[in-house]
C-alpha positions as CSV (number, residue, x, y, z in Angstrom):
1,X,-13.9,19.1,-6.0
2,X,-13.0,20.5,-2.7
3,X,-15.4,22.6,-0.3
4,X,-14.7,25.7,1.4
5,X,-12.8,23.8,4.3
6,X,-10.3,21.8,1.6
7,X,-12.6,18.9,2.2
8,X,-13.8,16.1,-0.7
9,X,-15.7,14.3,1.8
10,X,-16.9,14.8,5.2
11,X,-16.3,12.1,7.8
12,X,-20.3,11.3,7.2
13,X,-20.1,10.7,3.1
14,X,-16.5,9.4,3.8
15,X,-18.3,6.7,5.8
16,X,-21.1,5.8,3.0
17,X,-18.5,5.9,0.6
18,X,-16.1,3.2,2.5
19,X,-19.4,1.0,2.8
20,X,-20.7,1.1,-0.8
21,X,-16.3,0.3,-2.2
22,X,-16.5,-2.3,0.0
23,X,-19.6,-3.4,-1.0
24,X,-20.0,-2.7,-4.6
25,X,-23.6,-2.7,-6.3
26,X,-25.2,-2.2,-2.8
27,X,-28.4,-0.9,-2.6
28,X,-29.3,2.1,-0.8
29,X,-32.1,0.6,1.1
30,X,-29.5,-1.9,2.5
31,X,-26.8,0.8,3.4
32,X,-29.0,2.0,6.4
33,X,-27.9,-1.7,7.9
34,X,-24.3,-0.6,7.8
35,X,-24.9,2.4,9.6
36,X,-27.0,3.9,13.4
37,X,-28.5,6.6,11.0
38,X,-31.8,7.3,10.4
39,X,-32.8,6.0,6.6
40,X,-33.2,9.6,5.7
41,X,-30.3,11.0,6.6
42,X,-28.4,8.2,4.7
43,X,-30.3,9.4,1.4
44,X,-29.9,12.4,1.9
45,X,-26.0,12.2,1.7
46,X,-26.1,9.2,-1.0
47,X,-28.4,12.0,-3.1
48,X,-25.5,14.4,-2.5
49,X,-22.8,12.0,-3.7
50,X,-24.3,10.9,-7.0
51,X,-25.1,14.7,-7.4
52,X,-21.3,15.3,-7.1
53,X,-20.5,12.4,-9.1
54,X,-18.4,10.2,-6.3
55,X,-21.3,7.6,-6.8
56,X,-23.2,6.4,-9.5
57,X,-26.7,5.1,-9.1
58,X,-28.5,2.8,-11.4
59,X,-31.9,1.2,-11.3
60,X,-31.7,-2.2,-9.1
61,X,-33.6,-5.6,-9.2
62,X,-37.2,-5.8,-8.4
63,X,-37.8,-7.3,-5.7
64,X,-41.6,-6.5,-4.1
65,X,-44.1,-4.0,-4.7
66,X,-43.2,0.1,-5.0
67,X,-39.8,1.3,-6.8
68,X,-36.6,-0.9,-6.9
69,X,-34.1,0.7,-4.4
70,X,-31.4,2.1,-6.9
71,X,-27.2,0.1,-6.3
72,X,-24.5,1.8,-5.7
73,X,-21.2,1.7,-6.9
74,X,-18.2,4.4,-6.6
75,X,-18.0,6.8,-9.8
76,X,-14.8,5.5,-11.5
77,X,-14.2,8.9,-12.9
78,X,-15.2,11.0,-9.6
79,X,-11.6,11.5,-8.9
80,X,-8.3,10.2,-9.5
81,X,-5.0,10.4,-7.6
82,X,-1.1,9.4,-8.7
83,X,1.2,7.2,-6.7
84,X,5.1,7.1,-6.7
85,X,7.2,4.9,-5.7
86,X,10.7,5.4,-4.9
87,X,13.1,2.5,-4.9
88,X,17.0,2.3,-4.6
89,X,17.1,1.7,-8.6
90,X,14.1,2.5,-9.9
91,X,10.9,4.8,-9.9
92,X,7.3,3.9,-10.6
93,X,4.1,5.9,-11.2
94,X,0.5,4.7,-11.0
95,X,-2.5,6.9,-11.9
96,X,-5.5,5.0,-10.1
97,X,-9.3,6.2,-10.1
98,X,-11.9,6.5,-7.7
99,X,-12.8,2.7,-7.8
100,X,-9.3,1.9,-6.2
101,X,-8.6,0.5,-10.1
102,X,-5.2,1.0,-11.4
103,X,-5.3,3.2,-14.6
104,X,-1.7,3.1,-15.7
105,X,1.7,2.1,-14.5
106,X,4.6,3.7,-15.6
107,X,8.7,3.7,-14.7
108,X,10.0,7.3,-14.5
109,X,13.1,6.7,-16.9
110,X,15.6,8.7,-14.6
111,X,18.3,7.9,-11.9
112,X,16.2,7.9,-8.4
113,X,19.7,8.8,-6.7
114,X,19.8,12.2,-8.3
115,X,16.5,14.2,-6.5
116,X,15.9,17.3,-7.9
117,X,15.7,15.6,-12.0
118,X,13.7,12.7,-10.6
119,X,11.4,15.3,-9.3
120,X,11.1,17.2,-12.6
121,X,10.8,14.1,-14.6
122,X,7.7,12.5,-12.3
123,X,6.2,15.8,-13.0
124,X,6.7,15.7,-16.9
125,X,5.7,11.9,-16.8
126,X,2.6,12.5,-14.1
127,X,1.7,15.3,-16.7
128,X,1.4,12.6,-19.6
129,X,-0.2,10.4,-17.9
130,X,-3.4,12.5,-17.6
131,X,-3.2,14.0,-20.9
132,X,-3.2,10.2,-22.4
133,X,-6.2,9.5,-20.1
134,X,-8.3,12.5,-20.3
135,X,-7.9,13.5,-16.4
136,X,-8.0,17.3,-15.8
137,X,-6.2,18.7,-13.0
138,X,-8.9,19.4,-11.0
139,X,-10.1,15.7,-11.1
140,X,-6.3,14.8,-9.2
141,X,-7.7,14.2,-5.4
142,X,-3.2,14.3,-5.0
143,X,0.0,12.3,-4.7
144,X,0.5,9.7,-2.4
145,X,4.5,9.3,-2.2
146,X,6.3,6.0,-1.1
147,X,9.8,6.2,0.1
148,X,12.3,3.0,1.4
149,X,13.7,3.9,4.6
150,X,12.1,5.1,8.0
151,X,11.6,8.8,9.8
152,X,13.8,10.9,11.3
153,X,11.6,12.8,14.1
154,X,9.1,14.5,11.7
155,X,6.7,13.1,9.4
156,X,8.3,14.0,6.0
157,X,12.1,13.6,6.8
158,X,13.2,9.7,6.3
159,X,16.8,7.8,6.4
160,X,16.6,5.9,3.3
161,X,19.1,3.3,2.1
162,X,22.5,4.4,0.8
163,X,22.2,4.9,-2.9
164,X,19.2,7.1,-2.2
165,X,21.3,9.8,0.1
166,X,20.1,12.7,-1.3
167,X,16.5,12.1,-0.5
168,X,17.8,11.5,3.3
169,X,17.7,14.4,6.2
170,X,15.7,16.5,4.4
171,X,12.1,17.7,4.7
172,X,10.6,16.3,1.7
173,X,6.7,17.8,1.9
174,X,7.7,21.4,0.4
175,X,10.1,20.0,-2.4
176,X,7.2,17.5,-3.6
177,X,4.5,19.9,-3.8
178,X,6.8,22.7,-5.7
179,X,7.6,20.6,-8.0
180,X,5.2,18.4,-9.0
181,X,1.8,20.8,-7.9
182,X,-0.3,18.7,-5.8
183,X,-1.6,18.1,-2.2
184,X,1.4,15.5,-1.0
185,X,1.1,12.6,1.6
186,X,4.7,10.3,1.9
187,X,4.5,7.2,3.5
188,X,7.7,4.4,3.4
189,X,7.0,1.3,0.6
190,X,6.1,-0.6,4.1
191,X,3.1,1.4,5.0
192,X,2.2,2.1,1.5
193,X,2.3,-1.4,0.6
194,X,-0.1,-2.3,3.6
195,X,-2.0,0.3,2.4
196,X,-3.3,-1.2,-0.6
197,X,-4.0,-4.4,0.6
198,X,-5.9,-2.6,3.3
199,X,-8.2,-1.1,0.3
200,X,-7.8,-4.2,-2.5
201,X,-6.3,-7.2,-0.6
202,X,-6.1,-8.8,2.6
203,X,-8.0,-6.0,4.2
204,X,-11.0,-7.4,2.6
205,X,-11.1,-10.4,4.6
206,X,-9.0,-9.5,7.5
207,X,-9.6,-6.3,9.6
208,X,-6.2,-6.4,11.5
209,X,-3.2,-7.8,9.8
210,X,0.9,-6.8,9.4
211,X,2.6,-6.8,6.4
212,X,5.8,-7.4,5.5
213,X,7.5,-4.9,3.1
214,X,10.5,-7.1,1.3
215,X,12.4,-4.7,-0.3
216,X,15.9,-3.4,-1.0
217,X,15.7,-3.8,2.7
218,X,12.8,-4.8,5.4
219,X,10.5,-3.3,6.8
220,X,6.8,-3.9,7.7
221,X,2.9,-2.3,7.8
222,X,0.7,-2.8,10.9
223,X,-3.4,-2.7,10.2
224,X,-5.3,-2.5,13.2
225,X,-8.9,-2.3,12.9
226,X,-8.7,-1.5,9.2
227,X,-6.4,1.8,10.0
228,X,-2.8,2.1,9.6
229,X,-0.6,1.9,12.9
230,X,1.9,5.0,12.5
231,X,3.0,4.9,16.8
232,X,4.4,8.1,18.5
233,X,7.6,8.3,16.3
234,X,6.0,6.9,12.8
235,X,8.0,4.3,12.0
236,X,5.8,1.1,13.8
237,X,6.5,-2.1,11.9
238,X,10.1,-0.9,11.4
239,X,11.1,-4.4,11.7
240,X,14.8,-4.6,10.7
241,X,15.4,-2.6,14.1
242,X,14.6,-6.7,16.0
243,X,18.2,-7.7,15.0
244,X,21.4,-7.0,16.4
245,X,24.1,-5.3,14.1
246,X,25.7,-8.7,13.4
247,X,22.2,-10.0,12.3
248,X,21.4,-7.8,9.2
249,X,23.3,-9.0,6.9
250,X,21.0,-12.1,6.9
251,X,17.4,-10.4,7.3
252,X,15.1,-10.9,4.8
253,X,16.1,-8.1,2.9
254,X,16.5,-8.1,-1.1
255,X,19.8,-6.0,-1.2
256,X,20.8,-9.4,0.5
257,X,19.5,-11.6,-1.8
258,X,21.2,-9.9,-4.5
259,X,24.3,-10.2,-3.2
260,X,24.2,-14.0,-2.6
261,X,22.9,-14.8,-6.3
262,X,25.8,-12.7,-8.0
263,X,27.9,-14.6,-6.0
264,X,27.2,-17.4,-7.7
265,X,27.4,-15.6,-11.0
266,X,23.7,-14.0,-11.5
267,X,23.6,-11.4,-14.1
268,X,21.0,-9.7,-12.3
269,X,21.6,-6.7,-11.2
270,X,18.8,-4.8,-9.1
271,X,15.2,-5.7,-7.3
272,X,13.4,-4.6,-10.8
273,X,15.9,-7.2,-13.0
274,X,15.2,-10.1,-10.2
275,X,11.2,-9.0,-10.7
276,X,11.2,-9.7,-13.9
277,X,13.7,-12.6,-14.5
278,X,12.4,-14.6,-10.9
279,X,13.3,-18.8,-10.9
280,X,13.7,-20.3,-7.7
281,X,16.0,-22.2,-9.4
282,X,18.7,-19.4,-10.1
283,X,21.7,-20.2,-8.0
284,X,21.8,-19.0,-4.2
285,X,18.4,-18.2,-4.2
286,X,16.9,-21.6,-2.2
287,X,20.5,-21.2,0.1
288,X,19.4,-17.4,1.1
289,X,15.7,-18.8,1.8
290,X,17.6,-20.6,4.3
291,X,19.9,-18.3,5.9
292,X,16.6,-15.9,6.8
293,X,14.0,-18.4,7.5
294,X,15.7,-17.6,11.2
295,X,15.1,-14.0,11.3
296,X,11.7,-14.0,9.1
297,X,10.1,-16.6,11.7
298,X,11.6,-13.7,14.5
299,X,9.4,-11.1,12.9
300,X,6.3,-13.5,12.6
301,X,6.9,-14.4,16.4
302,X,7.1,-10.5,17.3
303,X,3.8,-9.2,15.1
304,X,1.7,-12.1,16.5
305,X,2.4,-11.5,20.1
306,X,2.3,-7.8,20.4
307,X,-0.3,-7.3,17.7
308,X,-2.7,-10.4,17.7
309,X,-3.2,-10.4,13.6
310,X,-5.4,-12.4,11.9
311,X,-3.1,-12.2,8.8
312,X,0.5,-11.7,8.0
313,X,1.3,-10.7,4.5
314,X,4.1,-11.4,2.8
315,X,4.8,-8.5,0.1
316,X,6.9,-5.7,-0.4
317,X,9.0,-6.3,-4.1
318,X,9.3,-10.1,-3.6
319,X,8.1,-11.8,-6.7
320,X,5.2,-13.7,-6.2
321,X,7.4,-17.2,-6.6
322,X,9.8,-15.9,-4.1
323,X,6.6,-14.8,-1.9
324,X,5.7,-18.4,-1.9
325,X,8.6,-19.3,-0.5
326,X,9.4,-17.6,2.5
327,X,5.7,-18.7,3.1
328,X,6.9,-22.5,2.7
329,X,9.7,-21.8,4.9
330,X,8.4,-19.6,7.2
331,X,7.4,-22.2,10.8
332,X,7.5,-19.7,13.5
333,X,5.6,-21.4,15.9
334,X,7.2,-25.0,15.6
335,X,8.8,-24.7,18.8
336,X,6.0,-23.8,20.8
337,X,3.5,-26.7,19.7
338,X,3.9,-28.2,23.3
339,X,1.7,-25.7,24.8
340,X,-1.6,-27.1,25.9
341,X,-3.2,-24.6,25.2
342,X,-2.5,-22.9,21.7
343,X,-3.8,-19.3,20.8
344,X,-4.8,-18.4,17.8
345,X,-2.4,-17.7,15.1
346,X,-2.5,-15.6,12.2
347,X,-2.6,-16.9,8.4
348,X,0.5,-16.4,6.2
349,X,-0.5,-15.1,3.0
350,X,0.7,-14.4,-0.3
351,X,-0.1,-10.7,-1.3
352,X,-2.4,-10.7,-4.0
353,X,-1.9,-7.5,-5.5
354,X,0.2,-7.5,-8.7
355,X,2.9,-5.6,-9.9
356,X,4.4,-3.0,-6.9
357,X,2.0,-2.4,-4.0
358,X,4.0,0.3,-2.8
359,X,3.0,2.3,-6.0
360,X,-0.5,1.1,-5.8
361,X,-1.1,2.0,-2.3
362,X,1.1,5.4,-2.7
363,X,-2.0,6.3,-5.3
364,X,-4.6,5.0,-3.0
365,X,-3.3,7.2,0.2
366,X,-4.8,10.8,-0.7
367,X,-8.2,8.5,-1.6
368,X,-7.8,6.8,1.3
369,X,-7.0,9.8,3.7
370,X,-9.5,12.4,1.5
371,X,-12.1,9.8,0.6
372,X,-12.6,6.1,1.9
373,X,-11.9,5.0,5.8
């Protein structure tokens, strides 16, 4: 799959292929309007991607005189890649293929607090998961790995919440690729999670937006232009850091939540229970909305005057009904409607990706980085 420089794609064919995912069915004639290149050179690498199998051709509409310009679409089973997500009480892995589609979603069964059998049983699991689809090895573009927590001063060593300690301080990038035998990229679930809506959600309709990542704790994903914003240490949109110490406790964070509903007697015991058993209704969960609206409609404040975004996305593992709302909540301008003059101010959306974009955009990242724009 690779050539002789380790490459799927070079930055020309990485180009046509970001064009025809984000415009499926496109006809080759037209691609030459998405481009400055000449309409032979763009054939010439279109002929070169079907003959590789990224892109499938098939006969288009007629339209005039002469041969129908052939559409495009991305070959589904070009290439795959597997995502993992690592959570303070749980573990997920996505296999996704070339078309950005989720294949399969799977929990690891094992504790995520103890590293070195998590590692072996992603590997075991990862292993099954292509044997029940069909996908060779050599079809795996890599592993895209999603971590909570932010850097420590290199791009691969993180400070992750407590119950995960023995994933914190250490260089992760060798460890990963021993034991599970891929090409390895590790992002946080912030990044990750902005990630895929870059590919499959709000990046569709909005070129620059921020995401918020509400998990265990919080934390965010800046998209600038359609890239990801890393900054000179690689932890932008590490939001939690806008509060003082005294503040944290009542961030929008979902360790926080959890405490609040137990409480008040909830059963529910992690992020993946509250997931799955979500009411707005269960006790201490409209009282919390409260206590953060303060500190959410901070972060809103921040992201809209330092990065202009047309979008802010609310995310992370926040069930969609919790998702909505925050959003209901969530006035951060209120207090500045006197201006005469107001700027433009970014949408709040509900993410519209299902199930746990950090997973999904921890698959999409080695497509992403190896592949698409």
């Amino acid at each position: 799959m690779r050539d002789e420089k380790g490459r799927i794609a070079s930055e020309s064919e990485r180009t046509i292929l970001d064009i025809i995912h984000r415009n499926p069915g496109i006809s080759r004639s037209a691609l030459t309007g998405h481009t400055d290149w000449k309409q032979q050179s763009v054939h010439r690498i279109v002929d070169s991607l079907v003959a590789r199998h990224l892109v499938s051709a098939s006969r288009g509409t007629i339209k005039g005189p002469g041969q129908p310009s052939p559409s495009l679409t991305l070959n589904r089973n070009g290439g795959y890649a597997f995502g993992v997500s690592l959570n303070s009480d749980a573990i997920r892995l996505a296999l996704v293929n070339l078309g950005c589609e989720i294949v399969e979603t799977v929990f690891v069964e094992t504790d995520p607090t103890s590293r070195d059998a998590a590692i072996l049983d992603i590997a075991s699991t990862a292993a099954r998961l292509a044997r029940r689809h069909g996908v060779d090895h050599d079809q795996i573009v890599g592993i895209g790995f999603a971590i909570t927590g932010y850097r420590l001063n290199a791009p691969d060593i993180f400070k992750s919440v407590a119950p995960l300690h023995e994933w914190t301080g250490r260089p992760l990038s060798k460890l990963l690729i021993k034991g599970l035998g891929y090409p390895i990229w590790i992002e946080n679930n912030a990044n990750a999670g902005a990630i895929a809506e870059t590919l499959v959600g709000a990046g569709r309709d909005h070129r620059s937006f921020c995401y918020l990542s509400f998990n265990y704790g919080f934390g965010g994903g800046l998209v600038v232009n359609g890239q990801p914003l890393s900054g000179a240490h690689n932890n932008a949109g590490e939001l939690s850091s806008l509060y003082m110490a005294h503040e944290l406790s009542s961030r929008p964070a979902l360790g926080e939540l959890l405490k609040r509903i137990q409480a008040k007697g909830s059963k529910i015991s992690s992020i993946r229970e509250l997931s799955e058993h979500f009411d707005p209704e269960i006790p201490g969960v409209r009282e919390w909305v409260r206590e953060v609206k303060p500190l959410l409609e901070l972060a809103v404040r921040a992201l809209s005057a330092t990065f202009d975004p047309s979008a802010v996305v609310f995310g992370g593992e926040a069930p969609a009904g919790l998702q909505e709302l925050l959003i209901e909540a969530c006035n951060p301008f209120e207090s500045l409607q006197d201006a005469e003059v107001m700027p433009a101010r970014p949408d709040l959306l509900k993410s519209s990706i299902e199930g746990d974009p950090a997973t999904y955009g921890a698959a999409l990242l080695p497509i992403k980085q190896n592949i698409l724009l």
